[in-house]
N, C-alpha and C positions, 0 to 999 in steps of 0.2 A: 504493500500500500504506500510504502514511504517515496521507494522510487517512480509508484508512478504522477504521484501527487507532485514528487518534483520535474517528473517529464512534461505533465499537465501546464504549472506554472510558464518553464524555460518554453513552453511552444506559445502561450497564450504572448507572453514577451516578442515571443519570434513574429509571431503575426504581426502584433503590434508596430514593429519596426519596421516591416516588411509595406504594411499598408498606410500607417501615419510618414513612413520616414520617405515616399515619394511627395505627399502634402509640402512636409518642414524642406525637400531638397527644393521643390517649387520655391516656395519662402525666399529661401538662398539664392538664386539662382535670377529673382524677381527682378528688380532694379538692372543682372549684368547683362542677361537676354534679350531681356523685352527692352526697347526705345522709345516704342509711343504709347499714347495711353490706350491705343486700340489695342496692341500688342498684350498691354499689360491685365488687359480686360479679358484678353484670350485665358490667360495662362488661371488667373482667379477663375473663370467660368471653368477651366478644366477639372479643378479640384472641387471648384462651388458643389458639386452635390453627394460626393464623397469624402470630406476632409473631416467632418464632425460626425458622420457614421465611423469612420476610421479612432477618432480619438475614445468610442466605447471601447475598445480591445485592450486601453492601458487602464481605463478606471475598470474592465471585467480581470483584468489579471491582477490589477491590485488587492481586488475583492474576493480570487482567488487564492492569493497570499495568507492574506487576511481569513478566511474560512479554516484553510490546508496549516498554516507554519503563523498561529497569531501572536506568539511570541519573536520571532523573526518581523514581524508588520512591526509589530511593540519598539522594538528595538531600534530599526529602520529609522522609523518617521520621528523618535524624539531624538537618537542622536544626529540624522541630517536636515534637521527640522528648518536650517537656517536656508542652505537650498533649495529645501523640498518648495519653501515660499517663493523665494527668486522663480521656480520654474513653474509653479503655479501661475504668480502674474505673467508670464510671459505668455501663458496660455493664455490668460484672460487679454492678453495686450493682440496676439495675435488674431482672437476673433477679431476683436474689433476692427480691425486692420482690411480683414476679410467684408464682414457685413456693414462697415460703417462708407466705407473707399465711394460705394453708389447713391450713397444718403443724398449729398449734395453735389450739385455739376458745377466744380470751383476746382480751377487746375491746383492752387493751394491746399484744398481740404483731399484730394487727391493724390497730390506729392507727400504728405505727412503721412495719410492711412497707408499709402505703399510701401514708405518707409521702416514705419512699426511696424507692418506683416515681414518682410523681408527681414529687419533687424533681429527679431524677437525668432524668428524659425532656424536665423543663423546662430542665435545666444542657444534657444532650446536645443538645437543641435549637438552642438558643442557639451551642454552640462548634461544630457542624457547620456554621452560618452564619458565623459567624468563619473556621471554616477556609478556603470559598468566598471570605470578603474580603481575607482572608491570600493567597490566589492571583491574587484581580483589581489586588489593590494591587501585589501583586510580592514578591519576597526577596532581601537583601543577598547575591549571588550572589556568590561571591569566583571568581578566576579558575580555580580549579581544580572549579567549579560545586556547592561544597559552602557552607554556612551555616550558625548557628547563631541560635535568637533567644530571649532571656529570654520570658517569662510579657508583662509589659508595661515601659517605659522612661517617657516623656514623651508617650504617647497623642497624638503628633502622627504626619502619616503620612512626614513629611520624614526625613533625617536616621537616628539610630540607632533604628529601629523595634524595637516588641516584636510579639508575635503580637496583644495587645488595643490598638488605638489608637480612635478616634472612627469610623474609617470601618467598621474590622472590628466596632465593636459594632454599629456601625446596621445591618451585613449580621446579625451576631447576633438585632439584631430581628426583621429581616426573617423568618429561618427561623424565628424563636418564633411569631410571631403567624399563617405561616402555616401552619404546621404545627399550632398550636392550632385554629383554624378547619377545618382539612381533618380532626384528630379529632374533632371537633365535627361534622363532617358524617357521619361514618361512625358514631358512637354516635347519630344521629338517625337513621339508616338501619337499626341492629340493633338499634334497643330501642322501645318502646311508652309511651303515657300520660304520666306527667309527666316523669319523667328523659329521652325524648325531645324534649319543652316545653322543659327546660331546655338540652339539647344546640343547638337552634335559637337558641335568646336565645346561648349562648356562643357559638356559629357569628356573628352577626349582629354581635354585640361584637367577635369578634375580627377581623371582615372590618373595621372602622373602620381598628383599627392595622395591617392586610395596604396597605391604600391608602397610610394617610400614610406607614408607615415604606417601601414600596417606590419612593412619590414620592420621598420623601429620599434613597434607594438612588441614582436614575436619575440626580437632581440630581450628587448627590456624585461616579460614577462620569466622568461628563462633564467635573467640574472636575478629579480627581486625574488621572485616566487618560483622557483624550479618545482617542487613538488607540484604545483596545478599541470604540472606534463607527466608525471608518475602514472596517473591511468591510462595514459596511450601505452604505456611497457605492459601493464597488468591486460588490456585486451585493448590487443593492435587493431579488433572491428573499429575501433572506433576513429581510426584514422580515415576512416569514410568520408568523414566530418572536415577537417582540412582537405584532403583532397576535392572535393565538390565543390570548396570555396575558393581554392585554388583554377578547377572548372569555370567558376562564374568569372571571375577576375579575366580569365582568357576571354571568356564570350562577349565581356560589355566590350572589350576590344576589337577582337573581329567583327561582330556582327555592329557595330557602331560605322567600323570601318565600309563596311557593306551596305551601309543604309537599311539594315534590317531592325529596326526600331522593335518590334514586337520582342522578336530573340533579346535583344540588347537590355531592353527590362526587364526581362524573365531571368539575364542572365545576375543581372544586377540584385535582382529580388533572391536568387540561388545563392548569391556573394552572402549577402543579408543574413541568411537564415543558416546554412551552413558554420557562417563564423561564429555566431551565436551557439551552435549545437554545439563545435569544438567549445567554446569556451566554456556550457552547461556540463560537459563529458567532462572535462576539468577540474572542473570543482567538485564535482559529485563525491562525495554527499555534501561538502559544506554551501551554505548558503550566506552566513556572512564568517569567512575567517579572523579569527583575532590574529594581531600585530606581532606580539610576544611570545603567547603560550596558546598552544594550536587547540589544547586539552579546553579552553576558554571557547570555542568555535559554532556559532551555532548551525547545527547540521540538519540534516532530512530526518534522522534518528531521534535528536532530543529536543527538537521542536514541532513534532507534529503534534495534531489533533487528535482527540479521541478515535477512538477504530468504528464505535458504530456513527457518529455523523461522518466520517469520510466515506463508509460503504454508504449510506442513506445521498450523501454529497455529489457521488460520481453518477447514478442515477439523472440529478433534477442538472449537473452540469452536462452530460450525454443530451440531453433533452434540449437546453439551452445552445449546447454547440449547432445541434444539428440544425435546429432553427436562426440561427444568426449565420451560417454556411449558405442556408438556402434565400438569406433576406441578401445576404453582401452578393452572390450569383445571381440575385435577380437586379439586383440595383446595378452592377458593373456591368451588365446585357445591356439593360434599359437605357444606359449612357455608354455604349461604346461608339466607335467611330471617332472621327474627327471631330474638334469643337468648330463650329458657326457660332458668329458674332451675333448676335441680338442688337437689337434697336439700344438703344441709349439709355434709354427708360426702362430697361426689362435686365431684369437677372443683376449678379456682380457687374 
């Protein structure tokens, strides 16, 4: 029950990133792509009726957490409570960005709301990748399994860490750049003519820094934390896992190169999800490691839930999966194709 409760969570995460993290690369990508405000009107319309469908999968996996490992939620959200807000407003900053940008027809009230959307998907970016480094590096677990940690200290990972040190920003890059490239691959998928020219050249640009910063990732993970690679020696299956990601990483390039945009975000989306399984395969069983004393660690083992709400649990979330599988395939049908510009007055 424990591993699958924790395959349950690392895949509801996976989706999450996989489906929000074309939205947040949109975001990014907003302001360098698009040049006119029709342009920019395209790339909003493209996400406009999947980006807040997309953002259920991180409040259902949170709520997942929370059900499955609620002393891990416990844990989480008071020791990075100072974050966790920062990236809250950003969400709230980012809708705005989205639903306000058409409120008013004022090139002003329109260069500000494009800004906040784009600024705030590039920051959310960034501190979702942080977050991810903040877990592989560990937390100052105090024996009562609680923590606290400033904003940043002395950016080394030793010692009295903050949430931003050198390792967690390099994971910060890591999710900027790919999550820029993988919006990149999806605004070359729903738009046409030049603005899709351009979404290619920022796909192809951002696949550069996808390489080096996640070379430097694998480097750096090896030296601080060598053990989170111990379970590829215990069962080498799981070398699936990098390889496949390694897979996607080739395809956004060839099929980028190719003009095959569908491949190209499939491949990107396989980047996504794969890198994520190696890093779940990794950790397993821990879900948040302590800094010091590993015995301090909270795992799949000593913080699960009771055994009859997890059997009762998997039931009513089977039910819930199947029906939100079959809402997100019906919405991504009903909107596929190209985006068309609307009147002025209609839509983003």
């Amino acid at each position: 029950m424990e591993i699958l409760w924790f395959c349950i969570v690392a895949f509801m995460i996976a989706v999450y990133a996989i489906l929000d993290g074309f939205d947040l690369g949109s975001g990014i990508v907003h302001l360098f792509t698009a040049r006119s405000d029709a342009e920019r009107r395209t790339i909003v319309n493209a996400i406009g009726p999947v980006w807040d469908g997309n953002e259920v999968w991180l409040i259902a996996a949170g709520g997942t957490l929370y059900f499955a490992f609620p002393f891990v939620y416990a844990s989480s959200f008071s020791g990075f409570y100072l974050p966790l807000m920062i990236v809250l407003w950003l969400f709230i900053l980012r809708a705005l960005g989205i639903e306000f940008r058409h409120q008013v027809h004022h090139p002003l009230w329109k260069a500000f709301w494009d800004a906040s959307f784009s600024t705030s998907s590039l920051l959310l970016s960034f501190f979702l990748g942080a977050a991810l480094g903040n877990v592989l590096r560990g937390a100052p677990l105090r024996s009562d399994g609680y923590f606290f940690e400033p904003l940043w200290t002395h950016f080394s990972t030793e010692g009295e860490t903050g949430v931003l040190d050198w390792f967690t920003i390099l994971m910060g890059l890591v999710s900027l750049f790919t999550l820029a490239a993988h919006g990149a691959h999806y605004i070359a998928l729903k738009t046409e003519g030049v603005l899709r020219h351009r979404a290619h050249r920022t796909a192809r640009r951002s696949w550069w820094g996808v390489v080096a910063s996640s070379a430097g990732a694998v480097v750096a993970v090896s030296i601080i934390r060598p053990n989170l690679l111990s379970n590829f020696g215990l069962a080498p299956w799981g070398l699936l896992f990098p390889a496949a990601a390694l897979a996607g990483l080739g395809g956004m390039r060839v099929f980028s190169e190719r003009g095959n945009d569908r491949n190209a975000f499939l491949s990107s989306s396989l980047f996504i999800g794969a890198m994520l399984a190696s890093t779940a395969f990794g950790l397993f069983p821990r879900l948040l490691p302590e800094t010091t004393d590993p015995a301090r660690s909270l795992t799949a083992y000593n913080a699960i839930s009771g055994s009859y709400g997890l059997a009762v649990g998997i039931v009513w979330w089977s039910i819930a999966a199947v029906l939100a599988t079959g809402y997100f395939l019906f919405l991504f049908r009903s909107f596929r194709g190209k985006v068309s510009l609307p009147a002025e007055e209609e839509g983003y």
